[in-house]
Rosetta silent file (secondary structure, phi, psi, omega in degrees, C-alpha in Angstrom):
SEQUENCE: XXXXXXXXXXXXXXXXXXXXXXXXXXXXXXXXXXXXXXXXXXXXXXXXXXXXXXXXXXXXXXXXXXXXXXXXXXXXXXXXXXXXXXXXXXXXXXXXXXXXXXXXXXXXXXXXXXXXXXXXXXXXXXXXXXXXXXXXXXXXXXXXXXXXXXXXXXXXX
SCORE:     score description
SCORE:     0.000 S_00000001
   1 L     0.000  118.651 -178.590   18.718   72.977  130.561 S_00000001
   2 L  -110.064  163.183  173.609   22.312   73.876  131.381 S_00000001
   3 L   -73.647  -43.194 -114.470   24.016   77.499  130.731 S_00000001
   4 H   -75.789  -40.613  166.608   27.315   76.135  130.914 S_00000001
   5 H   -67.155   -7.442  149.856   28.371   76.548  127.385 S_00000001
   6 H   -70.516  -14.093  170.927   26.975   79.677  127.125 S_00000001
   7 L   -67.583  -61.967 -172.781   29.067   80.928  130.179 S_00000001
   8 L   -52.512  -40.354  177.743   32.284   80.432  128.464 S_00000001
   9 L   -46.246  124.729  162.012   31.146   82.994  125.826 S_00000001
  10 L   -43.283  166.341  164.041   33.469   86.612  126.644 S_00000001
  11 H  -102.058  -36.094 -173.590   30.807   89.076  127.368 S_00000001
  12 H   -63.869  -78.921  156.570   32.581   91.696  125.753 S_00000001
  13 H   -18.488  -74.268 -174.341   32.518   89.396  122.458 S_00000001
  14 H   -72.405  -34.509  161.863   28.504   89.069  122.738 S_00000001
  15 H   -55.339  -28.572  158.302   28.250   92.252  123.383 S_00000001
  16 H   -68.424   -2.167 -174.614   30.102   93.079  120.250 S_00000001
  17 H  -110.203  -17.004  138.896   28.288   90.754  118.234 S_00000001
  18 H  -119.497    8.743  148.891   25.258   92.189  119.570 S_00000001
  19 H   -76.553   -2.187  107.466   25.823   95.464  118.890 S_00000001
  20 H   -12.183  -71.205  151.574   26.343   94.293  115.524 S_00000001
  21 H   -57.183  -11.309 -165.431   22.580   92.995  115.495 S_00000001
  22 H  -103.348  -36.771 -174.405   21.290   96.400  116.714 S_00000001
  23 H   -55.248  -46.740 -174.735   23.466   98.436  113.710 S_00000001
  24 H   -46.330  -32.890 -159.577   21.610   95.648  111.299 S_00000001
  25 H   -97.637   -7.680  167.941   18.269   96.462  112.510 S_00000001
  26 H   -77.069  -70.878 -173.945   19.223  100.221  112.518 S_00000001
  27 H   -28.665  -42.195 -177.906   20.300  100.138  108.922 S_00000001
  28 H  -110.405   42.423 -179.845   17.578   98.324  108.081 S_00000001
  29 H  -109.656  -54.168 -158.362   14.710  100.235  109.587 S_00000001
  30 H  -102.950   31.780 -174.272   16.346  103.355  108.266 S_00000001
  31 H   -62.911  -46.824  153.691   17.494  102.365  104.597 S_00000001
  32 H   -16.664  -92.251 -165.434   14.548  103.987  103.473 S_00000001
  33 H   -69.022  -41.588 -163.608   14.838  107.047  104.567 S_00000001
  34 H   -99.115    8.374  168.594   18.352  107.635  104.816 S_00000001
  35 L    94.772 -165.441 -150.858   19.469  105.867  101.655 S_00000001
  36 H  -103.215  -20.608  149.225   21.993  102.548  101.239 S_00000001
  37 H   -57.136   -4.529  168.239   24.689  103.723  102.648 S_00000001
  38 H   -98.971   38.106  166.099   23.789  103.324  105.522 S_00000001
  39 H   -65.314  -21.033 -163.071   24.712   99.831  105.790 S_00000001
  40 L   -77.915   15.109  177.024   28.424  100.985  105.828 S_00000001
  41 L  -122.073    7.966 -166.848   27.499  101.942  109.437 S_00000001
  42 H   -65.736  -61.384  -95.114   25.991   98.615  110.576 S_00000001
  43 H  -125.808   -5.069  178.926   29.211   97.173  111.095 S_00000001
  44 H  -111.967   19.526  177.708   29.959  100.103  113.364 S_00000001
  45 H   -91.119  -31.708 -172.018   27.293   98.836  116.323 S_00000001
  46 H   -93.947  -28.439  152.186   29.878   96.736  117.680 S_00000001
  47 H   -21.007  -48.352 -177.344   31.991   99.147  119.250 S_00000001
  48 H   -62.839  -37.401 -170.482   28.696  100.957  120.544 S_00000001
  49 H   -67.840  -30.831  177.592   27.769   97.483  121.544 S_00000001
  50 H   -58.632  -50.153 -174.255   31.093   97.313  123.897 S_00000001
  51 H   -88.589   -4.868  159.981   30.845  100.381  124.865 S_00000001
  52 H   -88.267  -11.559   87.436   27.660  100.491  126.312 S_00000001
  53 H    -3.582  -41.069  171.700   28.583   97.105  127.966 S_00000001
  54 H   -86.196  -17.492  176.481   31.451   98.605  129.626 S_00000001
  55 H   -84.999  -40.910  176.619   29.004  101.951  130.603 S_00000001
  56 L   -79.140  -17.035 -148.446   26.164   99.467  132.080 S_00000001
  57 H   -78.299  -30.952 -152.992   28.515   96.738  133.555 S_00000001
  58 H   -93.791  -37.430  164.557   28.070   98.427  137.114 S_00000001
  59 H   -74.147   29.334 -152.292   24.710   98.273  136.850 S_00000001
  60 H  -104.961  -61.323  178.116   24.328   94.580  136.640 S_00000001
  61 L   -82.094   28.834 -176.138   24.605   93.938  140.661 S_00000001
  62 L  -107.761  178.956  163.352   22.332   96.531  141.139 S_00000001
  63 L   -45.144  166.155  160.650   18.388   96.135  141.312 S_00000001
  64 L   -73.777  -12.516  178.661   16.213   95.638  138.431 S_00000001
  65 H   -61.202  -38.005 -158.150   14.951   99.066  139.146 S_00000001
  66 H   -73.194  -24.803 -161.317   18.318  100.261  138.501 S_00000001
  67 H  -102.499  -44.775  168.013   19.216   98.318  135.155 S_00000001
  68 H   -35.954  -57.543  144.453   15.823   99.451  134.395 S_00000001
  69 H   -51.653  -94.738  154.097   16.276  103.026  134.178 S_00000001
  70 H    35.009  -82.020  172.518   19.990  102.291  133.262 S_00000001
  71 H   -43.575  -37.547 -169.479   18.506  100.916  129.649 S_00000001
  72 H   -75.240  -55.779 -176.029   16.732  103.705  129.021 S_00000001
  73 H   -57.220  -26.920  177.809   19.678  106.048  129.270 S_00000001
  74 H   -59.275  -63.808  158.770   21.325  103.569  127.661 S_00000001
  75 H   -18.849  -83.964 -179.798   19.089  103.157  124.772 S_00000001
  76 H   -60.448  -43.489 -176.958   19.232  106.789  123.450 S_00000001
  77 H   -90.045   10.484  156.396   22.624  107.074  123.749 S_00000001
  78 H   -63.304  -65.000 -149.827   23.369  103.899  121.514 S_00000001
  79 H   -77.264   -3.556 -179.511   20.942  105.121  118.832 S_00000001
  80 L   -62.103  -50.441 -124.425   22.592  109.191  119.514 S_00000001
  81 L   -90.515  -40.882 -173.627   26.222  107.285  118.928 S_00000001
  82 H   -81.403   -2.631  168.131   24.719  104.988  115.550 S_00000001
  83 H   -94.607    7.655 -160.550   23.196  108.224  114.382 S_00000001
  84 H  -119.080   -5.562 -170.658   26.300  110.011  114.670 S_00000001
  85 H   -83.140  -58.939  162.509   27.951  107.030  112.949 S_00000001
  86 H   -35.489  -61.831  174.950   25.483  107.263  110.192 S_00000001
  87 H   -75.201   -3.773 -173.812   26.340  110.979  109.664 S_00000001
  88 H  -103.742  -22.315 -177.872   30.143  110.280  109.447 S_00000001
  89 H   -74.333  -38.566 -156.042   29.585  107.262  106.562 S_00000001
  90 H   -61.217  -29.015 -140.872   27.194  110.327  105.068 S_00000001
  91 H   -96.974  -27.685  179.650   30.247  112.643  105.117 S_00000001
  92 H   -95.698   19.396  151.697   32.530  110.268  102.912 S_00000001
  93 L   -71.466  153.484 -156.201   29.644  110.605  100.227 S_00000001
  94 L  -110.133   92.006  159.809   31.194  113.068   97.637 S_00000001
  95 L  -135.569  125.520 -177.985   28.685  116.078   97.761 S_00000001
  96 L   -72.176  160.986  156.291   30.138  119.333   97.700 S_00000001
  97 L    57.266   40.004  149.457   29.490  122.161   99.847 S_00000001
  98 L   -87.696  149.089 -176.127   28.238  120.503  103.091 S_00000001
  99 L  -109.024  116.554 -171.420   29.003  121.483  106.716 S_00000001
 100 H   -67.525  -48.653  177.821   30.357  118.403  108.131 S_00000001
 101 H   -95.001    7.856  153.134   29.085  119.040  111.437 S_00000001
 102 H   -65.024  -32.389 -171.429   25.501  119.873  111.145 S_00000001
 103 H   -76.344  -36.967  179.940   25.197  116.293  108.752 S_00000001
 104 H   -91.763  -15.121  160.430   26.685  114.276  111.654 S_00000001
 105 H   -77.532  -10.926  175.598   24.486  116.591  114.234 S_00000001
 106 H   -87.483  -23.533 -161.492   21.548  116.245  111.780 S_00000001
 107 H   -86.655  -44.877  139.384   21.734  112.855  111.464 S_00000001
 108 H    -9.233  -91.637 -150.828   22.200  112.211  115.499 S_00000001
 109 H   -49.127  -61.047  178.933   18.987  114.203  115.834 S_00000001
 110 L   -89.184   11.252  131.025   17.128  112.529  113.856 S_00000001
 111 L   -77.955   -9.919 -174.014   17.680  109.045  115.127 S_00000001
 112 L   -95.459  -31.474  177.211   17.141  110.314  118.339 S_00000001
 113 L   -36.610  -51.499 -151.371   13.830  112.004  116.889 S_00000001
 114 L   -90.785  -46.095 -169.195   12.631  108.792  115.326 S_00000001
 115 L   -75.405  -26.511  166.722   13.557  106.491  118.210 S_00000001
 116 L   -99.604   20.092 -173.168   11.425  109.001  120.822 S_00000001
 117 L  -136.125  -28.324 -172.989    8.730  109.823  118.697 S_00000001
 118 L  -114.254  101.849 -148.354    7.662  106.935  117.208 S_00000001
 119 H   -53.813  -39.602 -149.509    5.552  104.278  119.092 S_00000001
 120 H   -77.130  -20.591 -173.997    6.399  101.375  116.878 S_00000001
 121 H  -103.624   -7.307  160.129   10.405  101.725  118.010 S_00000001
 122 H   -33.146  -37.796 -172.927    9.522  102.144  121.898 S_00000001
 123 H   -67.186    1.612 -170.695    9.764   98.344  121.417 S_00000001
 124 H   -82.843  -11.573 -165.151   14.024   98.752  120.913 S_00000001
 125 H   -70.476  -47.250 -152.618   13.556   99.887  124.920 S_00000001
 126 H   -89.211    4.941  166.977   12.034   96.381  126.112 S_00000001
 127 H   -78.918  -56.721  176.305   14.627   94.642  123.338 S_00000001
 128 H   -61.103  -24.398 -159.432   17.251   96.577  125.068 S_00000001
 129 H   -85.197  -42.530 -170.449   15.987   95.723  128.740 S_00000001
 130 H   -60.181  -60.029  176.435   16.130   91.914  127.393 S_00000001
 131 H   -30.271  -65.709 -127.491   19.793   92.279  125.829 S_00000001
 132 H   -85.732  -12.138 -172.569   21.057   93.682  129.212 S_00000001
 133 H   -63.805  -61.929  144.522   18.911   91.263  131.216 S_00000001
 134 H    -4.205  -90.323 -174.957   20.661   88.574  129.382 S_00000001
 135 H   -31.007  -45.141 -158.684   24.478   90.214  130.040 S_00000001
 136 H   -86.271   -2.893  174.818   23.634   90.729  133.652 S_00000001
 137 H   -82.467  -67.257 -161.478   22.226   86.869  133.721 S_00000001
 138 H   -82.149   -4.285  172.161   25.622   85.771  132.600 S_00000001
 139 H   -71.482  -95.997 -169.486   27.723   88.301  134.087 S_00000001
 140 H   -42.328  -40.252  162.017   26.550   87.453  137.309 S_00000001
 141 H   -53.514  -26.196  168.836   26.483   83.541  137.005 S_00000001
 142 L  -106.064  146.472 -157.043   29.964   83.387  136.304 S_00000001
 143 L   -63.525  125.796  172.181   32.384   83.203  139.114 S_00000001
 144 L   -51.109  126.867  157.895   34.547   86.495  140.162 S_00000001
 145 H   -46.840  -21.534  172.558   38.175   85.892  140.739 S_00000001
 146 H   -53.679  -35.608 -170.480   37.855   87.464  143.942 S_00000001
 147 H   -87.768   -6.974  175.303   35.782   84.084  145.089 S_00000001
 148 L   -88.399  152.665 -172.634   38.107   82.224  144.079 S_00000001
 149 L  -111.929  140.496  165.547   40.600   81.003  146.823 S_00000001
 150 L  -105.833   32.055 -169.076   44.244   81.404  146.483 S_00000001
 151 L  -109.238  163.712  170.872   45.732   79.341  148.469 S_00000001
 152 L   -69.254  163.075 -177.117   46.052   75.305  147.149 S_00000001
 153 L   -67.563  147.206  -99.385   43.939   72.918  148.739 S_00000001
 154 L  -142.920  121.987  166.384   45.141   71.796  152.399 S_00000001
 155 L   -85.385   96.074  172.087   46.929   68.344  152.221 S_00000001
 156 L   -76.777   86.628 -131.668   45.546   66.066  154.848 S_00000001
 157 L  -105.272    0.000    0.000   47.622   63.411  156.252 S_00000001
């Protein structure tokens, strides 16, 4: 089985496309509760997805212990930043006589609440360990420019 077309994929690009997959599955685990707007925030995972790809990238030559932990911290502070996302689509709903920022600190809170409290979403940790496992599989397989040599090849005669 070769990688090699799978190499060529930016990293930055799958990470935005899956932080894109993690807003879907936030939206739709919490559609329920927090009503339909919050799909208008799905679409706001792939930044988060970047930027936690550019916060984790260092941890990618490191141990697995390291990326291990890493994820966790990682974790919560995706679902703080799509629950803070969440409270800013809630804020362009037209209800008067709201405090904007307790509704984007309530809304935080209670994604962070839901995501540490609740057994059945422990499983976004070992989802997340896989995502980064993934990144740091293709991150590392493709070659640094440093390794690369600059001089041309040596003409023998």
């Amino acid at each position: 089985m070769s990688f090699a077309p799978l190499m060529k994929i930016d990293t930055t690009l799958l990470a935005g496309l899956s932080g894109l997959i993690w807003g879907q599955m936030g939206a739709c685990f919490s559609q329920k509760v927090a009503g339909a707007h919050v799909w208008f925030a799905a679409p706001l995972g792939i930044p988060i997805g970047i930027a936690v790809l550019r916060g984790s990238r260092w941890t990618y030559e490191k141990t697995r212990w390291v990326l291990f932990s890493a994820v966790i911290i990682r974790t919560i502070m995706a679902v703080a930043l799509f629950g803070l996302c969440v409270g800013l689509v809630d804020l362009m709903r037209d209800i008067p006589n709201r405090n904007g920022f307790a509704v984007m600190i309530q809304s935080m809170l209670t994604y962070l609440f839901g995501l540490l409290s609740m057994p059945p979403f422990w499983a976004f940790f070992l989802l997340s360990f896989a995502n980064h496992a993934l990144l740091r599989f293709l991150i590392n397989q493709t070659p640094k420019i440093s390794e690369k040599s600059n001089h041309a090849p040596a003409v023998h005669q």
